[in-house]
Structure formats: structure tokens, C-alpha cells
N, C-alpha and C positions, 0 to 999 in steps of 0.2 A: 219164272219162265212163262212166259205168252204163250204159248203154242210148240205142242211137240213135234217141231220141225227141227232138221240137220243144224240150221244154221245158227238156231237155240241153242246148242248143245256145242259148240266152239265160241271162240272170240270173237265179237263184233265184228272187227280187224284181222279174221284171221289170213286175209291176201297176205297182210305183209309180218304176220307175229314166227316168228323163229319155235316151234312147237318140235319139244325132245318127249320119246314117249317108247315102249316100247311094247312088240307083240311077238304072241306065241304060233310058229307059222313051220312049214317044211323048209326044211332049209338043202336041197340034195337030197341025197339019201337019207338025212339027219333032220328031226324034227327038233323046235326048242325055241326058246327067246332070242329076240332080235333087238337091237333099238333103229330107231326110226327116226328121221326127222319129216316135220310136214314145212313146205316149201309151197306157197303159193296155192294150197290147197289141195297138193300131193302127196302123198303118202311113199318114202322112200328111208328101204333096207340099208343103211350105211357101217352093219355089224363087220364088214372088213375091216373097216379102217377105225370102229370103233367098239368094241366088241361086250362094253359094260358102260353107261349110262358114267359111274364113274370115271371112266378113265375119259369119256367127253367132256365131263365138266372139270378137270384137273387143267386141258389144255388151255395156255395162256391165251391162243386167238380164238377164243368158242364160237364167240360169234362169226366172224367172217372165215372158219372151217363150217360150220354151220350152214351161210350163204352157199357156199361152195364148192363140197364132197360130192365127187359122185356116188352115185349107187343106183338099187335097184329098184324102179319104179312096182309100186303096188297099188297101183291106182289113188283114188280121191275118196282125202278125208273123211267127206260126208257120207260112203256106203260102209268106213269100215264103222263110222261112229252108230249108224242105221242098223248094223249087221250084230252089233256087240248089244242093245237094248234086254232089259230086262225081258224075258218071255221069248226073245227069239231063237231060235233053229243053234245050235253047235254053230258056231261062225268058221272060216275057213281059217280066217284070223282074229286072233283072241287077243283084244286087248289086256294088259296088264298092267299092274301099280308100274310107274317111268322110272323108279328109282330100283337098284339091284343091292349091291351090298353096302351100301350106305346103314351108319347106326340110323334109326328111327329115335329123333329126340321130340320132347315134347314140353311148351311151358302151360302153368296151369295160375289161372286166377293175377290173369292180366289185365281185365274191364273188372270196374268196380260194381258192376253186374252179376256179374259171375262169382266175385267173390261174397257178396250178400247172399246170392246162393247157394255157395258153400258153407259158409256158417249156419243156414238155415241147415243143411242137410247133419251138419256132425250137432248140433243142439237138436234135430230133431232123433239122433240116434239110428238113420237110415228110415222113417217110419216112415211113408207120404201122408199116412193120414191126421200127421201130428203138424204138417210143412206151416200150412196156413196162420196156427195161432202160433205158431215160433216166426214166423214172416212179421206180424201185427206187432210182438214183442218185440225185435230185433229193430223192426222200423222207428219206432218209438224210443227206445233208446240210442241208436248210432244214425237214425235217419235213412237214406237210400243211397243219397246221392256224395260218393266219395272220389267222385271222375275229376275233380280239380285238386287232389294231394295228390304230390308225385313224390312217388314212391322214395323214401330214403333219405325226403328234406327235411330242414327242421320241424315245421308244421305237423309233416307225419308222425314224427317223433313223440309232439305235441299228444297228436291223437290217441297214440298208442296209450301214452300215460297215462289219458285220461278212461280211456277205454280200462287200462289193467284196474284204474282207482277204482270205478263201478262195477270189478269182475263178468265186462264182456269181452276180453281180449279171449282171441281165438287161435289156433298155428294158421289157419285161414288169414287172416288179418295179418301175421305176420309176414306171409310169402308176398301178400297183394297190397300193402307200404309199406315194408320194410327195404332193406340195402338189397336184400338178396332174391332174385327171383326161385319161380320155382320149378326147376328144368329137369325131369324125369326119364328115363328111356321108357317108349311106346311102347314099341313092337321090334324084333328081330330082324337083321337084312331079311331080304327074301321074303318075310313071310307077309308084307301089306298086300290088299287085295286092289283089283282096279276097278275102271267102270265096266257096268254092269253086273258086277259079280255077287254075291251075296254076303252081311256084315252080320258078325256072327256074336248073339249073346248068351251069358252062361244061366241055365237055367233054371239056377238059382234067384235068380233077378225076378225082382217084381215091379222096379222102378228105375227105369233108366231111359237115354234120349242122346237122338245123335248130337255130334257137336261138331258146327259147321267153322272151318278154318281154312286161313291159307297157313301153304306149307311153303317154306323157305330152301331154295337146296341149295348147299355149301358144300366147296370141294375139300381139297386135304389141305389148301394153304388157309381157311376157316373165311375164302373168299364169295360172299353170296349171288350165283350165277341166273339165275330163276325163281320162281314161284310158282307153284301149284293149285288145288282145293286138297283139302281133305275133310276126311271124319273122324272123330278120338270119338271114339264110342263110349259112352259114362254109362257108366252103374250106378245112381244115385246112392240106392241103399246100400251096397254091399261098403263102398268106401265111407258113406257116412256112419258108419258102423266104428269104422277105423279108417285114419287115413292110411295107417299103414296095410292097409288089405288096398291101398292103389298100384300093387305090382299087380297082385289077385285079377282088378277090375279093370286095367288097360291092356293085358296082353295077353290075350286067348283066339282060338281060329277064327282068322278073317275078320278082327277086332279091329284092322286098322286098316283104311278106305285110302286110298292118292289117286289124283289123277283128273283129267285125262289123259293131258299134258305137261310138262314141263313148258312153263314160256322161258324162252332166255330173256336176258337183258340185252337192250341195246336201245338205238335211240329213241324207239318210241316206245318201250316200255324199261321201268326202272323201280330202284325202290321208290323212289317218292309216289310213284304208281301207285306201288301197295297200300302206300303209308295212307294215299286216298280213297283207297277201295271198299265197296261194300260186297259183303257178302248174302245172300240169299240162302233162307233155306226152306223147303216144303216137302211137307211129309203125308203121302195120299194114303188112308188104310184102303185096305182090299175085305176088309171083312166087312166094315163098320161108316163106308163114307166121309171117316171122319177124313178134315183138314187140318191141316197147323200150319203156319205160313209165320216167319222173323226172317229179321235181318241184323247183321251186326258191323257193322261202322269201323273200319280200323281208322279212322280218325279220333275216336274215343280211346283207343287201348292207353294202360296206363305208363306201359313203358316202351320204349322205340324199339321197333323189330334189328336195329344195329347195334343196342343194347342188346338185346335177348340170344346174340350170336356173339358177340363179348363175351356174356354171361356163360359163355357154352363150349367155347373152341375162344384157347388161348397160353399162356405159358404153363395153365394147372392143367389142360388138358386138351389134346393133338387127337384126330382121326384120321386117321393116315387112309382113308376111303372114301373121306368125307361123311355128311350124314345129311338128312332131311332134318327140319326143325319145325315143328306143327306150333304157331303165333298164339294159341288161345282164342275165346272163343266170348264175346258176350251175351249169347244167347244162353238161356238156361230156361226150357219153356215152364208154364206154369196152368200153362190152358186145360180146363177139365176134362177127362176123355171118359171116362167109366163111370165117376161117383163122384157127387157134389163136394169139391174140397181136395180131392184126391188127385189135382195134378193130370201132366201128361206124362205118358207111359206107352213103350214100344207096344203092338201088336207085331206077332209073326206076319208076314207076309206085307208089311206096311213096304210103301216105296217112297229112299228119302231121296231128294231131289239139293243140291249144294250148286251155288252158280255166282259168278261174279262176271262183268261185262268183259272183261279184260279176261280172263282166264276160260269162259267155257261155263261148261256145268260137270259135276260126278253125280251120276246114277247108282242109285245101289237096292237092292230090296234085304229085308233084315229076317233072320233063320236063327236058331238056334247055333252054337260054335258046336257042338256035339252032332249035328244034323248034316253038316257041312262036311263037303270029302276032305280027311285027313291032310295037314300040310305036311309032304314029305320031299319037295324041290329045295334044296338051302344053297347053301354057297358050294360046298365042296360040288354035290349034284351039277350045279352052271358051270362048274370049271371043267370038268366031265367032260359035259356036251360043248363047251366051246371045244376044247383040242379032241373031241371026234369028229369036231366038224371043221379041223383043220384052222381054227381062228385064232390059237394063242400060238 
């Protein structure tokens, strides 16, 4: 991000981008979620006629209901995105995660980045202070660079062998070339947070870092309508402990960031879009000055984000609400923040900054999950408030 102006903070494009999103606003007598679409740089209430983000992305003509539902004007974009910033006033309207009862899926150790990172962390036993000379070692036997095996070919296969014959094969290495990806549930409908809001870790954690992604949303027929940004919030140590403490390390309050918008698909934007996108991420502390500043390439990733929705929704397994699906991430920072060797590491109060040209940006500032006001809105709660408010 250049400059923290409105126009920063949506799509280049956003005149003409089909932007699904939704906010918490009076609705009559009745207060509660809304979804919205942005038109031209307008901000409009279309919960009549659409009354859960799901039930917009099931319809067969999204796009051209999209073009042209009516509804209720709430002005422009750019005051509600100004209004919702980190550090400002209770907004009138409160942006939220775009997506409602969708499952929250997630694939992990998709850039062959990411996945040298993960093996670093489960041989380092969760420690940061041990990362460094397991990095040096791990380099030196498997090398860095494994972005040209694709996952599941014969070559991978190759590798793995060779990897098992020297005892470096990892389950890291298994999920990131082997056949099968690695597609986890995130977070629970309801409970993702949006922009502006605060991302929450447990504080237990001594070493962890956002992780900047697009997020793919797919209806109930496992058709992919949109993309988003998100955050999968990592715990380095607590999962490099065990992978299996990664239900433990992905799913706690306000762990899991979307937003701003939903972009639909249509002509000018598509997966091939995605497929060419880069993502941005910058992380300001507020204590400390510090900066961290990556980017990650989905031109790199190691498996096609139409694989990764195969992989997810198909004859073994139907969501009948559809689901979001978080693409992976090849950022895994390594910049010292504290102590020579030690990595980077959340600070409270840090503000992470997620933006790709196409998409906008997600704002977020990081708080402890314990700090953070209880989530108690879920699914039954929204169905509540739609038929008090006269919507279902």
C-alpha cells in the first residue's frame, strides 16, 4: 500500500468490479447483518432479496442479479471503508467477514515455500530459537527450491524416495508433493472476523505470524463465484509441537480474518485473475516501529486453485451452504524482530495490512483471542434476526 487513502484500500477497478460484502447496520426497528453489494462505488442493502451471502452465490445468474437488484442506497464505498479503519469511532455501519454460514475451509502448504517452512517448524519442535540452524540443515539436504515438482508426478514420487532413504521425509512433504492436498476446516460459519476488526491469538503463543491469502468462495453446486483476501492466522510453535494441535492453532476468537469484499466473477475478473495475482502483506508494530513487508505470487503455488476445490467439494464430500476456501499462503516470514536468529513474531497491537490490486486490501490490528469480546452471533442467532426482521 502507497498511501493510506480510500482508494488504497478497494480495487484499482473498483468502477466496474461486482463487490459482495456484508455489514452490521439498523435495519427498522431491528438491528443486524445485512449483505450488500457495491455498484459503481455505491454501497447498497440488497438483504430483501438476498438475505445470506449464501443464498446470493447459489443463484445461477449472480452476476447479472448483481448488476441489477434493486435496493437500498447507503452511500459510497469509500466512507464506509474510512469509517470502519482501525482506531476509529463505533461506525454507524460495521463492516463484517462477506461470507455467513459457509463452512470456512483451508489448504495448507501449497508454495514450496511454505512448505520448507513447515518442516522447519515440526524439526524445530515449535522452538524459534532453534529455526535458524534447522533452516541451514534442511537447506543443505533437500535444497530450497521444490516450486518445479508438481505435486503427485512421477518425479515427486522420485523425491519423496529419496527424501525417506536419507530419513528427511516429513507429513509436511507429504501434503506439499504428494496426491493429496492438505484441506483442513479453519474457522466455524459466523465466527470469521472482517476488516477492521481485531485477529485474535492464544496466549500461549510465542511465535506466530499472519498469513496473507486469497480466499475462494464456492456455492452449494462446489461452483467458484468469487475471491476475496484473508488471514489463517499461524501459531508456529504451538502446531510445530504437533501437527495435530492444528485444530488447537487455527480456530480460536477472531482467528480468522475475510474481506473486504467478495469480488464476483465476470468479464473482467476470473480465476485466471487469481491464478495471476499477487498478494501483499505489511505488518506496522505500534510498540516497536518495526516493519515486515512480503509478497506472495499465486503464479508460484504448487497446485491449481481448481484443483484445490476438487480436492474439497465433490462426490466424497457436498456443502449444501457452500463454503469459503483459504488458497495457501507462500509467505512464512523469517525477519528478526526481538533477538538475533529468533525470527518474526506477533506483537499485540501490531497492524497487518493484506492487499492485492484486484481485490482491495484487509486491515486488521492483532489482540490476544481471550481479550477479544466473546463470539456469541452463530447461525441459529442470524436466522433469529432475519425472521424478526421479517426477511425469511
Amino acid at each position: 500500500m502507497t498511501s493510506n487513502t480510500p482508494s488504497n484500500w478497494l480495487p484499482r477497478d473498483v468502477g466496474q468490479a461486482l463487490l459482495v460484502g456484508r455489514v452490521w447496520r439498523k435495519a427498522g426497528e431491528h438491528e443486524g447483518p445485512c449483505v450488500v453489494l457495491v455498484r459503481n462505488g455505491e454501497v447498497i442493502d440488497i438483504t430483501t432479496s438476498a438475505p445470506t451471502t449464501a443464498d446470493l452465490f447459489d443463484r445461477e445468474d449472480i452476476a447479472q442479479f448483481a448488476r441489477t437488484v434493486s435496493g437500498e442506497s447507503l452511500g459510497p464505498v469509500e466512507k464506509l471503508i474510512e469509517a470502519n479503519l482501525p482506531g476509529s469511532a463505533e461506525p454507524a455501519l460495521r463492516l463484517l467477514a462477506p461470507n455467513d454460514v459457509q463452512a470456512i475451509k483451508a489448504c495448507g502448504v501449497t508454495f514450496a515455500v511454505s512448505l520448507i517452512e513447515r518442516v522447519i517448524e515440526e524439526q524445530a519442535g515449535g522452538d524459534p530459537a532453534k529455526a535458524q540452524e534447522v533452516r541451514e540443515t534442511i537447506a543443505a539436504t533437500i535444497g530450497t527450491d521444490l516450486s518445479k515438482i508438481e505435486p503427485g508426478s512421477e518425479d515427486a514420487m522420485k523425491l519423496k524416495a529419496e527424501l525417506e532413504r536419507r530419513g528427511a521425509w516429513s507429513q509436511y512433504m507429504e501434503v506439499g508433493i504428494g496426491p493429496d492436498a492438505e484441506v483442513f476446516s479453519k474457522s466455524q460459519p459466523m465466527s470469521a472476523v472482517g476488516f477492521g476488526a481485531a485477529v485474535g491469538l492464544l496466549a500461549a503463543s510465542v511465535w506466530n505470524n499472519p498469513e496473507p491469502e486469497i480466499v475462494l468462495a464456492v456455492n452449494s453446486r462446489g461452483e467458484i463465484v468469487g475471491a476475496t483476501l484473508g488471514n489463517d492466522v499461524n501459531l508456529r510453535d504451538i502446531e510445530g509441537r504437533s501437527a495435530l494441535l492444528l485444530g488447537k492453532c487455527k480456530d480460536n476468537n477472531a482467528s480468522c480474518a475475510i474481506g473486504p469484499f467478495v469480488r464476483l466473477f465476470d468479464e473482467s475478473f476470473s480465476l485466471d485473475t487469481v491464478r495471476k495475482t499477487s498478494v501483499a502483506l505489511r505488518v506496522e508494530g505500534t510498540d516497536d516501529d518495526f516493519v515486515l513487508e512480503g509478497i506472495s505470487h499465486m503464479s508460484e503455488i504448487s497446485r491449481d486453485p481448481a484443483d484445490l476445490v476438487a480436492q474439497t467439494w465433490g462426490p466424497h464430500h457436498q456443502y449444501p451452504d457452500g463454503f469459503m476456501l483459504f488458497l495457501g499462503t507462500m509467505f512464512s516470514p523469517i525477519k528478526d524482530r526481538d533477538t538475533q536468529g529468533g525470527g518474526f513474531t506477533h506483537h499485540l497491537g501490531d497492524k497487518v495490512t493484506i492487499s492485492a490490486p484486484e481485490l482491495g486490501a484487509l486491515i486488521n490490528t492483532v489482540q490476544l483471542s481471550t481479550a477479544l469480546a466473546p463470539w456469541t452471533f452463530g447461525v441459529r442467532a442470524l436466522y433469529r434476526n432475519l425472521a424478526a426482521r421479517g426477511l425469511l
